[in-house]
N, C-alpha and C positions, 0 to 999 in steps of 0.2 A: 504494500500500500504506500504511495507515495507519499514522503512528507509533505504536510501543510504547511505553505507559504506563508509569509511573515506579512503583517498590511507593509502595504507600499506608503503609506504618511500621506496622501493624496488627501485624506480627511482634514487632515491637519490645516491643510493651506486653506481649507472653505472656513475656518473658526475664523471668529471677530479677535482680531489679533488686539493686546493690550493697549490702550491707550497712550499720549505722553504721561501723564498723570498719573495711572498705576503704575506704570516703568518707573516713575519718580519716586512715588511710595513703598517701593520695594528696597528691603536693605543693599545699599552699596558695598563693593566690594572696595578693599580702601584705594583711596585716589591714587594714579599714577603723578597728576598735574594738579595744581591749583586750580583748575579750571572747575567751575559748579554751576551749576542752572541760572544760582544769583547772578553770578558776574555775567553768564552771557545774554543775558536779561540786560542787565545794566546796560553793557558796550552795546547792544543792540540798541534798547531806547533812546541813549546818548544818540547816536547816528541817525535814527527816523527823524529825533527831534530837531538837529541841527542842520538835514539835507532829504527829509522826505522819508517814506516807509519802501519807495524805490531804490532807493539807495542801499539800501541792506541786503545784503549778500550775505553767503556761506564765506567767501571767502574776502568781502571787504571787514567782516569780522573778526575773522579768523587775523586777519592784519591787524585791528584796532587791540586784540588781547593777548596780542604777540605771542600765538599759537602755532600748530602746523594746520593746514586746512582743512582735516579730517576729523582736529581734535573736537570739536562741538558735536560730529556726528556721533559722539558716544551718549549724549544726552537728546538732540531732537535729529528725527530725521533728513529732516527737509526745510525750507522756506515757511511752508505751511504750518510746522508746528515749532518754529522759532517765535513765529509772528503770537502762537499762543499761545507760547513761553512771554513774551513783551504784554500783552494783554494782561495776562494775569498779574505780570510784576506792577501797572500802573494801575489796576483795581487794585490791589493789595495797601495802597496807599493811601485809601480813602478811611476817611475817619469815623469807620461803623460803630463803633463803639460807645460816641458820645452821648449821653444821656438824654433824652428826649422827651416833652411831657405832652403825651398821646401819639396817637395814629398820623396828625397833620402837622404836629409839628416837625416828627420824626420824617414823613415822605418829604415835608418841604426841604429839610436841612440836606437830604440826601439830594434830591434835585438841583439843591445849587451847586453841592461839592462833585456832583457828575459835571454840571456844566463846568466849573471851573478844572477839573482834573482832562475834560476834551478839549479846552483850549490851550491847558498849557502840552497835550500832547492832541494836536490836530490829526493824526495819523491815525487816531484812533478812532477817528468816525468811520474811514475802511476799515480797519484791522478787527474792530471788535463788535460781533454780531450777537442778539439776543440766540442765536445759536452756537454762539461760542464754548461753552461749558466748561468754564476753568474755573478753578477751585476758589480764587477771590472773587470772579464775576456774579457765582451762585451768591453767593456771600450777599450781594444786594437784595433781591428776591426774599431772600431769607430772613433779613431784616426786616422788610417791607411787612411778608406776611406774618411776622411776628406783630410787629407795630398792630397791624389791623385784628389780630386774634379776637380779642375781647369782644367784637361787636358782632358776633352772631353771623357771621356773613359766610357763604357755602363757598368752596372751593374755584368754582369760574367766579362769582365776581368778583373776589379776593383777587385773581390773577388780571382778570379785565379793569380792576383799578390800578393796580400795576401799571400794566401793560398802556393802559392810556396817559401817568403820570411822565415812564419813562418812552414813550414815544414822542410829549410832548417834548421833553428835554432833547429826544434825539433830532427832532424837527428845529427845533430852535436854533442846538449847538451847530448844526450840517449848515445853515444858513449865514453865521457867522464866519463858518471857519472860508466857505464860499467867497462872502464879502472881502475877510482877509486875505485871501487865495489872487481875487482880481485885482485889489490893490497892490498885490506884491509885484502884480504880474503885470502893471503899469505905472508902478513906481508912483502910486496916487499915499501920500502919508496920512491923510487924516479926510473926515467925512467933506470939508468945504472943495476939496482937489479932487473927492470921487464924483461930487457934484457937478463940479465942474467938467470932468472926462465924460460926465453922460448926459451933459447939458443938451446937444443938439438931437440927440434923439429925442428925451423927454419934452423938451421945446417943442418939435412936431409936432408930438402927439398930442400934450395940450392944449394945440392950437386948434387940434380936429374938432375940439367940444365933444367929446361922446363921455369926456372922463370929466364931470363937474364935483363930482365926490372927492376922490382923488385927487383933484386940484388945489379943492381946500384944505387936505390935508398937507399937500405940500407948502401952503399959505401959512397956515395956522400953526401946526406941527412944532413945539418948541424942546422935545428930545427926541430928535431925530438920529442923535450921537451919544447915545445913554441907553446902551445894550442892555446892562443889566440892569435898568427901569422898566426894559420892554419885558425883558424875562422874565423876571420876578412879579412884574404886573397879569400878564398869562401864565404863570404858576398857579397868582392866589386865583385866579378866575376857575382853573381849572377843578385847583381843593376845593374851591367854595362849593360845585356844582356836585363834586364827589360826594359833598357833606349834604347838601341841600335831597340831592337824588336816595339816597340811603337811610339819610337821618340818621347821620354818626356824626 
C-alpha cells in the first residue's frame, strides 16, 4: 500500500495571513539594529511632513535612518503598511485621555484635537481612512462610544453619531488642507492674495446676477480668514442637532 503523501501547504497560502499589528504584538526576537517600529514611524512622519506622503519611500527612509534598504522590511512590508505604521504613530498622539464632562463635551474636544492633529500633518487626510484599523485610530471610536454609553442609545446610532461628528471634521479638515495646498501652489501667503489670484473669475461670475446670496456674503462676511471660527461654529451646530435629535 502506498505511502500517504504529506499536504502540499497549498492551504496555507489561502489563510488570512497576520496583520502588521499582530506581527507587532508578537514577542521579538532580540534586535539585531536599533531600528523599531517607533523610529520608523518617526523618520517616516518627519518626511511626509516636510515634502508630502509622496515622498516617502522604502528607501528615501531607509536613507533618513541610516539603515540598509531592506532593514525596515523586517517590520512592515511595503509602502502600504509603512503608511499605517505613520497613521497610527500620529493618532497615538492625541490627547484621549483628558477628562471630559459628558458625551459633548468629550466629542467636541476630540473634534478639535483631530482637526488640529490633520493640519499639523496634512498627509493625513490621504493616508488615514475610517478603514484604517490601527490600534490608536480605534482608540477614537472607542472613546466616543464610551463618552455616549450612558444614554441608552442602540449600537447604529451610537456609530451614526460618530460617524457624522467625524465626517464633519473630515469635511472640514480636507477643505483646508485644499485651501493651503493652492496657496502653496501659487505662492498666495495669506487670505487678501488668495482673493486676489481669484479675483477675475469670481468678478465674472458676480456680475452674471444669478449669485445675489453669495454676493452678500462676500459683502458682509467679516471672518472670512478665521478657520477655526468656521469650524468650531459647524461643530457646535452639528452637537446641538445630535442633542436636540436624541434628547441627550
Amino acid at each position: 500500500m502506498p505511502a500517504q503523501q504529506a499536504p502540499s501547504g497549498d492551504d496555507d497560502q489561502d489563510k488570512p495571513q497576520p496583520s502588521l499589528w499582530e506581527r507587532l504584538d508578537r514577542p521579538a526576537p532580540a534586535p539585531r539594529t536599533t531600528l523599531t517600529p517607533h523610529r520608523i514611524a518617526e523618520a517616516a512622519v518627519a518626511i511626509a511632513d516636510a515634502e508630502g506622503l509622496d515622498a516617502v519611500t522604502m528607501r528615501r527612509l531607509a536613507t533618513a535612518l541610516g539603515v540598509a534598504p531592506m532593514a525596515a522590511y523586517r517590520y512592515v512590508s511595503g509602502k502600504d503598511e509603512l503608511i499605517e505604521l505613520m497613521a497610527d504613530f500620529v493618532y497615538g498622539q492625541l490627547p484621549l485621555d483628558a477628562p471630559a464632562d459628558g458625551w459633548r463635551a468629550a466629542m467636541r474636544s476630540l473634534a478639535v484635537h483631530l482637526r488640529a492633529m490633520n493640519l499639523a500633518h496634512p498627509w493625513m487626510v490621504r493616508a488615514a481612512t475610517p478603514f484604517s484599523l490601527t490600534p490608536h485610530q480605534l482608540a477614537v471610536p472607542e472613546r466616543s462610544f464610551a463618552a455616549l454609553a450612558e444614554h441608552g442609545l442602540d449600537a447604529d446610532t451610537t456609530m451614526a453619531i460618530f460617524r457624522t461628528v467625524a465626517g464633519y471634521v473630515h469635511g472640514s479638515v480636507a477643505s483646508e488642507v485644499a485651501l493651503a495646498a493652492l496657496r502653496r501652489d501659487h505662492n498666495w501667503s495669506d487670505g487678501d492674495e488668495t482673493r486676489a489670484g481669484l479675483a477675475p473669475r469670481m468678478t465674472y461670475l458676480m456680475g452674471t446676477g444669478r449669485y445675489p446670496a453669495y454676493q452678500q456674503y462676500l459683502q458682509r462676511a467679516t471672518r472670512k480668514d478665521d478657520p477655526a471660527w468656521h469650524f468650531e461654529t459647524g461643530l457646535d451646530c452639528v452637537l446641538d442637532g445630535i442633542a436636540t435629535h436624541f434628547g441627550i
